[in-house]
PyMOL Python script that loads the backbone (N, CA, C, O; Angstrom):
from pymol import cmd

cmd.read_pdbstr("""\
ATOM      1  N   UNK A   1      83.687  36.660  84.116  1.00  0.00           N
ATOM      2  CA  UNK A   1      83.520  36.170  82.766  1.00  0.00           C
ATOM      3  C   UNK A   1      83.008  37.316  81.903  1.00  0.00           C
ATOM      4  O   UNK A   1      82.119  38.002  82.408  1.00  0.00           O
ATOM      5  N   UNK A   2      83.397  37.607  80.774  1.00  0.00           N
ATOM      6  CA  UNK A   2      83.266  38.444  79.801  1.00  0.00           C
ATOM      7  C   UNK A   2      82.528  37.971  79.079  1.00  0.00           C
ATOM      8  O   UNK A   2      83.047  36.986  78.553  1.00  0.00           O
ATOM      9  N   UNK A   3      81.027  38.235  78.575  1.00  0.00           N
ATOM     10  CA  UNK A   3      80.517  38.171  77.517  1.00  0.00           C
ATOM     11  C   UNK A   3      80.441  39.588  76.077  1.00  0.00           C
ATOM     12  O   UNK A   3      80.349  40.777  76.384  1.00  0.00           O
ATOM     13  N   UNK A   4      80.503  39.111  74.611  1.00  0.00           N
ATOM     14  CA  UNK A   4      80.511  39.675  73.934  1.00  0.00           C
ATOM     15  C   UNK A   4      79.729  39.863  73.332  1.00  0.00           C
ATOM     16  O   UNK A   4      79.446  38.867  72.666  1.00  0.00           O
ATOM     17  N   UNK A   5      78.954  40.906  73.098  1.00  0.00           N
ATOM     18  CA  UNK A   5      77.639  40.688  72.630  1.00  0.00           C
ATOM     19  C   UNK A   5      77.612  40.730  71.354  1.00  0.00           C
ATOM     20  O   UNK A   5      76.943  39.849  70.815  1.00  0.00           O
ATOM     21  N   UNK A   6      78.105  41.441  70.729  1.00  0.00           N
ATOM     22  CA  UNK A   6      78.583  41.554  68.815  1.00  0.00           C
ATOM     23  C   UNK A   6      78.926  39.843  69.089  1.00  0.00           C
ATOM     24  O   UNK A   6      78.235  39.176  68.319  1.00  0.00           O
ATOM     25  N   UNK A   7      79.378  39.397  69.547  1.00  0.00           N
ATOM     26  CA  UNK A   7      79.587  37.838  69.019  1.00  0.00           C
ATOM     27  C   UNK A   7      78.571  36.936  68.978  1.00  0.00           C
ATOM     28  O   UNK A   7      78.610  35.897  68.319  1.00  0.00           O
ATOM     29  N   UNK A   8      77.583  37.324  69.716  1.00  0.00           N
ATOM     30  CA  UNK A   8      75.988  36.778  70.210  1.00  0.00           C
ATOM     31  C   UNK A   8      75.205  37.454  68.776  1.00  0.00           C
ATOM     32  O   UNK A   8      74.654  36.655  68.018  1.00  0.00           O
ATOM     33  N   UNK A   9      75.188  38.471  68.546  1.00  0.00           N
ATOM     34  CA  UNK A   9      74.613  38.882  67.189  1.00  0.00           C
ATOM     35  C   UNK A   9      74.793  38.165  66.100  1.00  0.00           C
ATOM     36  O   UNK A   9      74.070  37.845  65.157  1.00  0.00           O
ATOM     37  N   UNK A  10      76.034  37.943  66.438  1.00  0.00           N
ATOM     38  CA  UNK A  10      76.572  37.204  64.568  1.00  0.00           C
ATOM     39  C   UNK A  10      76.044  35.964  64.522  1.00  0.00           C
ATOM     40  O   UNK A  10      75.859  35.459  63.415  1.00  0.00           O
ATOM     41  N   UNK A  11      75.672  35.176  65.825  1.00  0.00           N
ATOM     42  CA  UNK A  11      74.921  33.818  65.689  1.00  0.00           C
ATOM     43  C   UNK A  11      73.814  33.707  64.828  1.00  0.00           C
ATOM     44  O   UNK A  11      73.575  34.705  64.148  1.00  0.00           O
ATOM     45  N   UNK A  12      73.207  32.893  64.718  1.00  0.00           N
ATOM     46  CA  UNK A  12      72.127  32.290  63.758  1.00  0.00           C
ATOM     47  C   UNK A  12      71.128  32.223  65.084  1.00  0.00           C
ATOM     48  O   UNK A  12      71.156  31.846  66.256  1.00  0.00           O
ATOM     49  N   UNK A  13      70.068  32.947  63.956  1.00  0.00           N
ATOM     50  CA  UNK A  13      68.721  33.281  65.163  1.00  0.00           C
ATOM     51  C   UNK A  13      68.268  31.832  66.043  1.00  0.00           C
ATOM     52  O   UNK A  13      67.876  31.838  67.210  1.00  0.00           O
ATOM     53  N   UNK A  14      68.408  30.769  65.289  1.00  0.00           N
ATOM     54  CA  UNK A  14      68.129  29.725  66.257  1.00  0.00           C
ATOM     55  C   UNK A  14      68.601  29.962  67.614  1.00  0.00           C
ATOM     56  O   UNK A  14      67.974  30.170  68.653  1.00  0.00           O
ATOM     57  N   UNK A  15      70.411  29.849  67.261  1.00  0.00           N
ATOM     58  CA  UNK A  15      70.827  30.039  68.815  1.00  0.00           C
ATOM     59  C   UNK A  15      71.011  31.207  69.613  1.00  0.00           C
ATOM     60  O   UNK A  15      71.561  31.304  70.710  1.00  0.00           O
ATOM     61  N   UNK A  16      70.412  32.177  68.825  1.00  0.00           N
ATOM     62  CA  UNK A  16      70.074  33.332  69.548  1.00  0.00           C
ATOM     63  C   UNK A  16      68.591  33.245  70.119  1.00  0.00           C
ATOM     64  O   UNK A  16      68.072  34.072  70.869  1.00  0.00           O
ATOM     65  N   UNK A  17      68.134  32.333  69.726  1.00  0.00           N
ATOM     66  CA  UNK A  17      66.443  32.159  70.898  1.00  0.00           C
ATOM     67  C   UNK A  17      66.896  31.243  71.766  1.00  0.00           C
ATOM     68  O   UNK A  17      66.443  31.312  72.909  1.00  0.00           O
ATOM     69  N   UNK A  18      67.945  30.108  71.430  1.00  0.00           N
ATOM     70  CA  UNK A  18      67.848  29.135  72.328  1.00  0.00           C
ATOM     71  C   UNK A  18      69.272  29.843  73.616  1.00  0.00           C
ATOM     72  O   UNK A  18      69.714  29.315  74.636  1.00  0.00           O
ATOM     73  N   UNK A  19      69.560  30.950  73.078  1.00  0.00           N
ATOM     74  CA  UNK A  19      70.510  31.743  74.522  1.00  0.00           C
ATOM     75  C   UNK A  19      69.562  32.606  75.398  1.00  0.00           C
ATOM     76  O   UNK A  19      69.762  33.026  76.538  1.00  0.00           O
ATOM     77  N   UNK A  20      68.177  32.816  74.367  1.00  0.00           N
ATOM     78  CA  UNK A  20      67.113  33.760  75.319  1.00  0.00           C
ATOM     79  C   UNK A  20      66.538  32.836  75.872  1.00  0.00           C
ATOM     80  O   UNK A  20      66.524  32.937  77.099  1.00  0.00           O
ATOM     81  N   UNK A  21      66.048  31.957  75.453  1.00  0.00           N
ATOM     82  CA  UNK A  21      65.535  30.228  75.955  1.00  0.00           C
ATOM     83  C   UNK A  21      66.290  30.481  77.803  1.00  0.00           C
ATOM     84  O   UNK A  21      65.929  30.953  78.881  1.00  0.00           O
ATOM     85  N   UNK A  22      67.221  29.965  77.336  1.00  0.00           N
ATOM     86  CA  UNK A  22      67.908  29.558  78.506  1.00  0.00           C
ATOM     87  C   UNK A  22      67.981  30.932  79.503  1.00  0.00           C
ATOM     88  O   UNK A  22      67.399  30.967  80.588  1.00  0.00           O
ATOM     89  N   UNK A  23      68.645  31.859  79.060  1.00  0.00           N
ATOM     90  CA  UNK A  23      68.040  32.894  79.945  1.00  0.00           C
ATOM     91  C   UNK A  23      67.305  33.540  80.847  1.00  0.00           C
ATOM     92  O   UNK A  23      67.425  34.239  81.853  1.00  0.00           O
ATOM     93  N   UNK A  24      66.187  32.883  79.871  1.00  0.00           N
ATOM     94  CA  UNK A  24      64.559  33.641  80.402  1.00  0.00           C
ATOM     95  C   UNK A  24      64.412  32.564  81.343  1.00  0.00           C
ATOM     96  O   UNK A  24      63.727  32.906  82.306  1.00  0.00           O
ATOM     97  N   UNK A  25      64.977  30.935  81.407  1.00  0.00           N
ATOM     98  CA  UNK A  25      64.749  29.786  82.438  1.00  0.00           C
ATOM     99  C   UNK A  25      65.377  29.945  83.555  1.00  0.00           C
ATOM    100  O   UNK A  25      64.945  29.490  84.614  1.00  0.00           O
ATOM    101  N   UNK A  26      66.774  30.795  83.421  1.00  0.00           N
ATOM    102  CA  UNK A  26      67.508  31.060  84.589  1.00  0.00           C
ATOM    103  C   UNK A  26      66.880  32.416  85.496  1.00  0.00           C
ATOM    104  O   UNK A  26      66.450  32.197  86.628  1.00  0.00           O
ATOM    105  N   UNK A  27      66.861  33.574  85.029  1.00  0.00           N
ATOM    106  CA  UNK A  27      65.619  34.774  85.794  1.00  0.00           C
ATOM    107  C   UNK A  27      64.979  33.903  86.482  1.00  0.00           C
ATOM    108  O   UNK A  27      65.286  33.657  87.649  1.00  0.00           O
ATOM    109  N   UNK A  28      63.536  33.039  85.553  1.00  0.00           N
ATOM    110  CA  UNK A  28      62.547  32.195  86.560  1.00  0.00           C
ATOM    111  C   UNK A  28      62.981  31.498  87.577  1.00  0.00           C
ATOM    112  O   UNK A  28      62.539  31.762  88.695  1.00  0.00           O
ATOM    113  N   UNK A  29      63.514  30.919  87.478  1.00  0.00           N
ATOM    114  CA  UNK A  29      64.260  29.899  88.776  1.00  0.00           C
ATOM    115  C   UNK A  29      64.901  30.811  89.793  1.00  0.00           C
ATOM    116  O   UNK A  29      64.673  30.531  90.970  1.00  0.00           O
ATOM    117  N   UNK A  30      65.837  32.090  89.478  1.00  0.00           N
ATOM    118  CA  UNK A  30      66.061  33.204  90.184  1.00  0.00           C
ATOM    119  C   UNK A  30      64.894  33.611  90.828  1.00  0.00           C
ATOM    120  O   UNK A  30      64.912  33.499  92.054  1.00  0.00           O
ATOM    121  N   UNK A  31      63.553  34.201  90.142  1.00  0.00           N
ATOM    122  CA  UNK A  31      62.498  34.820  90.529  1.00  0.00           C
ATOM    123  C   UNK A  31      61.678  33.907  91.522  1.00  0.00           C
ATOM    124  O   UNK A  31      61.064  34.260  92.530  1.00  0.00           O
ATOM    125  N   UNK A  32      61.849  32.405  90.882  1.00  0.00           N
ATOM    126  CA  UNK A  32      61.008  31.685  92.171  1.00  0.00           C
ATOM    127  C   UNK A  32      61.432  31.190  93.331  1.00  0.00           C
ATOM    128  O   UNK A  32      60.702  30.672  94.175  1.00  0.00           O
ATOM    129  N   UNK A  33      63.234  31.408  93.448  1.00  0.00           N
ATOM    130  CA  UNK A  33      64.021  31.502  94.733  1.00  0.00           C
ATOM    131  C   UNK A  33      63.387  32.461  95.351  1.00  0.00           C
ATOM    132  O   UNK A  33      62.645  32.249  96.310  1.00  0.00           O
ATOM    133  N   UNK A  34      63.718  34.095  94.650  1.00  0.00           N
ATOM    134  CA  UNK A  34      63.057  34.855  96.079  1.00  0.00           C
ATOM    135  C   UNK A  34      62.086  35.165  96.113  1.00  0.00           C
ATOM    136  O   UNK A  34      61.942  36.387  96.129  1.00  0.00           O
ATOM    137  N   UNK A  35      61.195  34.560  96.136  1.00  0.00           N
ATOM    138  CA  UNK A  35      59.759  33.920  96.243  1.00  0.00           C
ATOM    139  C   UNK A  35      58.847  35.389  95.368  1.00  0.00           C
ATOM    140  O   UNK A  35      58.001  36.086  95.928  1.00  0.00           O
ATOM    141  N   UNK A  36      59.327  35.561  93.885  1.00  0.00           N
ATOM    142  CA  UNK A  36      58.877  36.443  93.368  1.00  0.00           C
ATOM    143  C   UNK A  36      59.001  37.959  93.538  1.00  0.00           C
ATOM    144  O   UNK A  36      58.218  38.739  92.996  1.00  0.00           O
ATOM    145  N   UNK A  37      59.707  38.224  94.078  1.00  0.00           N
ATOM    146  CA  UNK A  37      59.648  39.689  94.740  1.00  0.00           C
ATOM    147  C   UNK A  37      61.060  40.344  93.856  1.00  0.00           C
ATOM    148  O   UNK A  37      62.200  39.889  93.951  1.00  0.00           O
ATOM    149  N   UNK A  38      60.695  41.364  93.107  1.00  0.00           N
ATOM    150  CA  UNK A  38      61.677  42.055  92.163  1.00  0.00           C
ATOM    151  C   UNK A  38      61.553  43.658  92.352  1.00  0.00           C
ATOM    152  O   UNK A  38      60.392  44.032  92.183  1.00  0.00           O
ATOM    153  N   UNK A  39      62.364  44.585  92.627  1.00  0.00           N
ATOM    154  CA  UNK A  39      62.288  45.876  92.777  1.00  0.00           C
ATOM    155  C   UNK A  39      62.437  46.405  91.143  1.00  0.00           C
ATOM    156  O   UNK A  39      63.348  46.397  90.316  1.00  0.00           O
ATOM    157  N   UNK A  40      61.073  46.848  91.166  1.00  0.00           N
ATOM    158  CA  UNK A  40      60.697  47.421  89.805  1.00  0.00           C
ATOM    159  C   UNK A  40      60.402  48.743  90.259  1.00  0.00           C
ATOM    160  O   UNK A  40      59.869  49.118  91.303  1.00  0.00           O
ATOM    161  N   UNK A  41      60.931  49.503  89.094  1.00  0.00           N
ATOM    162  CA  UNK A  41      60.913  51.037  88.607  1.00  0.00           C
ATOM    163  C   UNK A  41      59.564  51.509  88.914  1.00  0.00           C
ATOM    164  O   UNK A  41      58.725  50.621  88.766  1.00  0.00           O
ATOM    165  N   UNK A  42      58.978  52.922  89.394  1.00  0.00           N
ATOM    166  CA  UNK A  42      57.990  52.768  89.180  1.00  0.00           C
ATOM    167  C   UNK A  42      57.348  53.282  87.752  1.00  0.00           C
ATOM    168  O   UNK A  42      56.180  53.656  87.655  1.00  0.00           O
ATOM    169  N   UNK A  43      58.278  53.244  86.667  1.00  0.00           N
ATOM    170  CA  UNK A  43      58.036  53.260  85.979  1.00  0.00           C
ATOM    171  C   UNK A  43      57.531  52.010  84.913  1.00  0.00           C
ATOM    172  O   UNK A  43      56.617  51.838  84.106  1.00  0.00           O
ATOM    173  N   UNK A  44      58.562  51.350  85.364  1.00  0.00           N
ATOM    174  CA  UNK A  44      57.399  49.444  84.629  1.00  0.00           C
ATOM    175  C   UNK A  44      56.479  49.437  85.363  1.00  0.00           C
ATOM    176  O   UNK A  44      55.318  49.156  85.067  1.00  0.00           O
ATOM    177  N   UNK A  45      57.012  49.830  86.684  1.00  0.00           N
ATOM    178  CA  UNK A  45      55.263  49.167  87.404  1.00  0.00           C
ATOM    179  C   UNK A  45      53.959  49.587  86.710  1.00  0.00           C
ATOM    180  O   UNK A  45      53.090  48.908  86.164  1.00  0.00           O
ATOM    181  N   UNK A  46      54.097  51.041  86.914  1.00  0.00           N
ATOM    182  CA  UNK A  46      52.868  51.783  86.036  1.00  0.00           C
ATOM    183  C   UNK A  46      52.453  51.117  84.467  1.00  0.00           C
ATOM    184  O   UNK A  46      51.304  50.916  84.071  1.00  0.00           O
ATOM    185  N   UNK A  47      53.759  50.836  83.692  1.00  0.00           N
ATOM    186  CA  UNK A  47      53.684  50.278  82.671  1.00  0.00           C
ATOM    187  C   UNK A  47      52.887  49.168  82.528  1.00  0.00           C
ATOM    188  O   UNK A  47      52.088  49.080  81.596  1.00  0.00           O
ATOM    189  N   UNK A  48      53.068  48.041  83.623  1.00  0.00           N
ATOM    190  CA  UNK A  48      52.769  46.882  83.525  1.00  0.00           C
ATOM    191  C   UNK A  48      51.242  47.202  83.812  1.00  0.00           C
ATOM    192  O   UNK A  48      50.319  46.969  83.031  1.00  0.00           O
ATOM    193  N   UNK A  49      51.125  47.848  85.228  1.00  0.00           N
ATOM    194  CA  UNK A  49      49.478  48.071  85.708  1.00  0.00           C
ATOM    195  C   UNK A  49      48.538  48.191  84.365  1.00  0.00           C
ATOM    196  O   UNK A  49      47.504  47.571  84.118  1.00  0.00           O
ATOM    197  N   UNK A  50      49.207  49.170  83.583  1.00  0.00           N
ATOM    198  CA  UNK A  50      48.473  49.729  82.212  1.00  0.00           C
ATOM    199  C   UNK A  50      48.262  49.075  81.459  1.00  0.00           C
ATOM    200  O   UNK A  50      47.489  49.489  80.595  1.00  0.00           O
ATOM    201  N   UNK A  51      48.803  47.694  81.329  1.00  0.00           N
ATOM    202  CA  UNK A  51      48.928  47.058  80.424  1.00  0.00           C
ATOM    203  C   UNK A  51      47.722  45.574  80.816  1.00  0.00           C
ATOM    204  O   UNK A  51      46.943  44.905  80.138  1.00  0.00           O
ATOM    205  N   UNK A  52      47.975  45.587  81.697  1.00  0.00           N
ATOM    206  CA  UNK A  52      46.965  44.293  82.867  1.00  0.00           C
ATOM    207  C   UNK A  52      45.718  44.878  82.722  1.00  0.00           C
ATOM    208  O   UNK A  52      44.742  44.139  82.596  1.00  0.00           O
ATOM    209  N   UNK A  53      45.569  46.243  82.717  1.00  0.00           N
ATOM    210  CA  UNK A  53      44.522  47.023  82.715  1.00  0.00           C
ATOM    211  C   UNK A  53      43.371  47.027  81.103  1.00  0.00           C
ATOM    212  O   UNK A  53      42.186  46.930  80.785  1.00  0.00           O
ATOM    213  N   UNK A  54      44.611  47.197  80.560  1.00  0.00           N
ATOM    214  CA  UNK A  54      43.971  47.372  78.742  1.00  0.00           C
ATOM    215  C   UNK A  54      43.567  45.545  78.690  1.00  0.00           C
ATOM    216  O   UNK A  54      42.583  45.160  78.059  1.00  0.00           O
ATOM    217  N   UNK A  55      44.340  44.721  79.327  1.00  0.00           N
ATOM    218  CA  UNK A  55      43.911  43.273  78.454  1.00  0.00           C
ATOM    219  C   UNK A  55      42.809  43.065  78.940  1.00  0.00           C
ATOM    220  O   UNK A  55      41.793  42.844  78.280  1.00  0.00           O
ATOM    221  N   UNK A  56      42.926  43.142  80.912  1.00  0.00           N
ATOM    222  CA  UNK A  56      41.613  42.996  81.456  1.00  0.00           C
ATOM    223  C   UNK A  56      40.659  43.296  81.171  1.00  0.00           C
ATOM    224  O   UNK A  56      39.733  42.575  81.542  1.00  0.00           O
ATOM    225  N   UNK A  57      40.283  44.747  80.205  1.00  0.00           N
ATOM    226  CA  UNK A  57      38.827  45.607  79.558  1.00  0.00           C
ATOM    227  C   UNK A  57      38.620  44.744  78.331  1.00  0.00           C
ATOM    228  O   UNK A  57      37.580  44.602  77.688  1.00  0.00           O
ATOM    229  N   UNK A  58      39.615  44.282  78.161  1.00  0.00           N
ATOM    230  CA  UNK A  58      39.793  43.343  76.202  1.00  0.00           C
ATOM    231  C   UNK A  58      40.355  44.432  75.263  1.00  0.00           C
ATOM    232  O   UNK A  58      39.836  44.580  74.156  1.00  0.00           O
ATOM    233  N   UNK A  59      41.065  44.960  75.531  1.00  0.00           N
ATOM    234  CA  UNK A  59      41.362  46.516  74.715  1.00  0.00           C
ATOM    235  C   UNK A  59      42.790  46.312  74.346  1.00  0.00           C
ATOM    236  O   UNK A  59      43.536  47.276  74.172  1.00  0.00           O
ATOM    237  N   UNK A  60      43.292  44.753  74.192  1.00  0.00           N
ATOM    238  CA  UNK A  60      44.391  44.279  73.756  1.00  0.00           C
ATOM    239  C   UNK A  60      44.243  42.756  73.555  1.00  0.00           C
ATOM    240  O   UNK A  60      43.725  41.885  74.253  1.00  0.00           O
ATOM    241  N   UNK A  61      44.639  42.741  72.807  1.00  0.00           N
ATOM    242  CA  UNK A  61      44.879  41.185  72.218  1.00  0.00           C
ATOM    243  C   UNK A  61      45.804  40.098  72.312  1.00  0.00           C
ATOM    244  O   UNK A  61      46.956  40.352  71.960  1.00  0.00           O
ATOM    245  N   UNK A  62      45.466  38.579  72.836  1.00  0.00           N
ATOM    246  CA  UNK A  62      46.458  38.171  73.621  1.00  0.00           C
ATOM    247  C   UNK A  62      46.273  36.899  72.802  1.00  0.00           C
ATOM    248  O   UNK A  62      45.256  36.446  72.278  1.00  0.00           O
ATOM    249  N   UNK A  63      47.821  36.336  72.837  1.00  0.00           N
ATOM    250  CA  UNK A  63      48.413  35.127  71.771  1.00  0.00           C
ATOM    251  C   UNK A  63      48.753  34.206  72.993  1.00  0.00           C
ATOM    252  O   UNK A  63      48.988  34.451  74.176  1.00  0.00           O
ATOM    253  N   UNK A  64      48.675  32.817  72.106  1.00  0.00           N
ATOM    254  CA  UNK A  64      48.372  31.656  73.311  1.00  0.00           C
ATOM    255  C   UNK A  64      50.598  31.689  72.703  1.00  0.00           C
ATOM    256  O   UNK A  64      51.056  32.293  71.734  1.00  0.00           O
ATOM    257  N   UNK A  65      51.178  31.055  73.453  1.00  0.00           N
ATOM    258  CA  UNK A  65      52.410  30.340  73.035  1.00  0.00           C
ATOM    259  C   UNK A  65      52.537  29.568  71.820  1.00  0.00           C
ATOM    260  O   UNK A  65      53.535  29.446  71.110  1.00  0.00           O
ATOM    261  N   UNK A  66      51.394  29.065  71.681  1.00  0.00           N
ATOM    262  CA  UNK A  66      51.963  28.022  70.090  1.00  0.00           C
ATOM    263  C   UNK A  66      51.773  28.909  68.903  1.00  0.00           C
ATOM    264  O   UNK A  66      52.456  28.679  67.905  1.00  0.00           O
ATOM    265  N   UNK A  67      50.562  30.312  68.899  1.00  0.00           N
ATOM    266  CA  UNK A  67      51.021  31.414  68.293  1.00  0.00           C
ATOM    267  C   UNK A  67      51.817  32.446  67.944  1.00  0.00           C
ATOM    268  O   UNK A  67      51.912  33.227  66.997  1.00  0.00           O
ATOM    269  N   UNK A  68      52.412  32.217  69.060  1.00  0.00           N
ATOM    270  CA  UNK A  68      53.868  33.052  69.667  1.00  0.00           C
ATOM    271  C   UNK A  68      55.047  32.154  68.710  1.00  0.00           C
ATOM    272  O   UNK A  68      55.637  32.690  67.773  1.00  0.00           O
ATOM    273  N   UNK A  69      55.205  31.145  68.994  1.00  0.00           N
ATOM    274  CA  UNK A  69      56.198  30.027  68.650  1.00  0.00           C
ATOM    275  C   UNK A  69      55.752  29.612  67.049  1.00  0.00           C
ATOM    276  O   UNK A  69      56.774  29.253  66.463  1.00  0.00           O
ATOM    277  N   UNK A  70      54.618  29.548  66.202  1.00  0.00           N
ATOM    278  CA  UNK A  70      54.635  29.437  64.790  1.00  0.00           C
ATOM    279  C   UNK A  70      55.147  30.772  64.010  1.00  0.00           C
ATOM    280  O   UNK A  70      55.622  30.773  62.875  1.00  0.00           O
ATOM    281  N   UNK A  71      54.931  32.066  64.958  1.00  0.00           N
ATOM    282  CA  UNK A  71      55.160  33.029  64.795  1.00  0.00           C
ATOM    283  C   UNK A  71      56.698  33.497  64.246  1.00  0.00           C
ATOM    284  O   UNK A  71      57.185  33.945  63.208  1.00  0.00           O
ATOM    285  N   UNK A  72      57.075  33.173  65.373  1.00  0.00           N
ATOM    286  CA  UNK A  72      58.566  33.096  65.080  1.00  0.00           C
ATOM    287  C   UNK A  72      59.008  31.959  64.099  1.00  0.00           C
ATOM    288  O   UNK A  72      59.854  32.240  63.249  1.00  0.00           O
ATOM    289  N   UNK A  73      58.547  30.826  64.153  1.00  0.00           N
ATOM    290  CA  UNK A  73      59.509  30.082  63.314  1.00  0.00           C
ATOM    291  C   UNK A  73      59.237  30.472  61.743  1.00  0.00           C
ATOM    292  O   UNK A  73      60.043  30.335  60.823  1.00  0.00           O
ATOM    293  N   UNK A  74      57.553  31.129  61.641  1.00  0.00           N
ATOM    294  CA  UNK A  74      57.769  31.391  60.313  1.00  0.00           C
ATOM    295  C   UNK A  74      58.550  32.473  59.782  1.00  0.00           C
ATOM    296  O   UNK A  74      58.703  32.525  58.561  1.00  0.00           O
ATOM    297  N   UNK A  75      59.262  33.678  60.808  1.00  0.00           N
ATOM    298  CA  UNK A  75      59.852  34.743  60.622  1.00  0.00           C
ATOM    299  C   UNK A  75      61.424  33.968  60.525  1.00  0.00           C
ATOM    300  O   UNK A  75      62.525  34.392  60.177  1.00  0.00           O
ATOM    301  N   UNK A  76      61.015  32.838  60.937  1.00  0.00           N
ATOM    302  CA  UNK A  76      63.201  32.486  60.908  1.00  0.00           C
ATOM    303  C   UNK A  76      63.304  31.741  59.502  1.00  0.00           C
ATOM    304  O   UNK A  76      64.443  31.618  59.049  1.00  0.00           O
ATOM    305  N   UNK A  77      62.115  31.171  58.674  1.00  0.00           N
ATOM    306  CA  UNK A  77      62.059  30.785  57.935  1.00  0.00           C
ATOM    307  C   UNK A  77      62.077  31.192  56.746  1.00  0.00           C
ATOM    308  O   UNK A  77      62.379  30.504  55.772  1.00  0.00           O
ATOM    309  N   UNK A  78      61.763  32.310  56.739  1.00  0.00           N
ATOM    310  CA  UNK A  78      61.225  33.743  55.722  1.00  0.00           C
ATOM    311  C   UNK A  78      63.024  34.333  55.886  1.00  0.00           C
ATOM    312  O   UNK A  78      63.837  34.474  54.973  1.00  0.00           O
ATOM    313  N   UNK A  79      63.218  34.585  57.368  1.00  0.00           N
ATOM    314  CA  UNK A  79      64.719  35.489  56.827  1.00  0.00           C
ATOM    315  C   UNK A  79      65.667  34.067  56.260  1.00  0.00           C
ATOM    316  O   UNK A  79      66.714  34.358  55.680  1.00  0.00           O
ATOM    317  N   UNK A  80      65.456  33.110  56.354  1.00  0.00           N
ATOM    318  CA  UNK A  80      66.502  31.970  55.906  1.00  0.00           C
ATOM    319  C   UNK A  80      65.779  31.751  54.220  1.00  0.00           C
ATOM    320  O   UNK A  80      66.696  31.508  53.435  1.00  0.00           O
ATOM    321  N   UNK A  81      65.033  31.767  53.840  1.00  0.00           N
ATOM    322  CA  UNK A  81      64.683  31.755  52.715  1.00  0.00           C
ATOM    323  C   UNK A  81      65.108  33.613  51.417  1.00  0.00           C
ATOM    324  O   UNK A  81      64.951  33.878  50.225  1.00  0.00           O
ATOM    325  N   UNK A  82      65.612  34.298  52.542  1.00  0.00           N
ATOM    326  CA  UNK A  82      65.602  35.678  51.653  1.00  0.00           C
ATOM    327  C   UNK A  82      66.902  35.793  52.268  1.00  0.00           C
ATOM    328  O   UNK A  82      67.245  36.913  52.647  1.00  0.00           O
ATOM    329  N   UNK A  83      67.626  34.881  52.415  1.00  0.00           N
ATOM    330  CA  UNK A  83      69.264  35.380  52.667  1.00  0.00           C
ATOM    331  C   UNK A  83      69.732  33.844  51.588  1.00  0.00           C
ATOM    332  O   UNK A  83      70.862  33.428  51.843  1.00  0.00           O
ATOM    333  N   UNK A  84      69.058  33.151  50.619  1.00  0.00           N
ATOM    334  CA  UNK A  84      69.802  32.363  49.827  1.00  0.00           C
ATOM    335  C   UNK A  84      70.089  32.956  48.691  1.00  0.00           C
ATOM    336  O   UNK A  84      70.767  32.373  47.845  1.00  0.00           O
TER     337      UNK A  84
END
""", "prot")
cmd.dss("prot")
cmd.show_as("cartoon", "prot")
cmd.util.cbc("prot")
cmd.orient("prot")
């Protein structure tokens, strides 16, 4: 099967979250088949360590999901209001 990605662009951001939506549900269900275990670069790895590292000290700032999710809808709202 051929996907097109210029054709995925031209969608309307809704269904361009609700194709990452679904996406990001299929990986998980992938990831919790093989019981979590993913061969990462050791370059994310380091990335990620660094990053676990900065939140763990508090030296980064962390958003619950419903901040994440007002977040976005007010950015889909704002580009739908400045494309009339």
């Amino acid at each position: 099967m051929s996907i097109n990605i210029d054709d995925i662009k031209k969608l309307p951001n809704e269904e361009k979250l609700k194709i990452i939506d679904e996406l990001w549900e299929s990986i998980e269900a992938e990831w919790e088949n093989h019981g979590g275990q993913q061969n990462e670069s050791p370059e994310v790895s380091s990335m990620l360590e660094e990053r676990l590292s900065e939140y763990e000290k508090g030296e980064t700032k962390s958003y619950s999901w419903e901040e994440v999710e007002e977040r976005i809808k007010k950015n889909l709202e704002q580009q739908k209001n400045e494309k009339k």
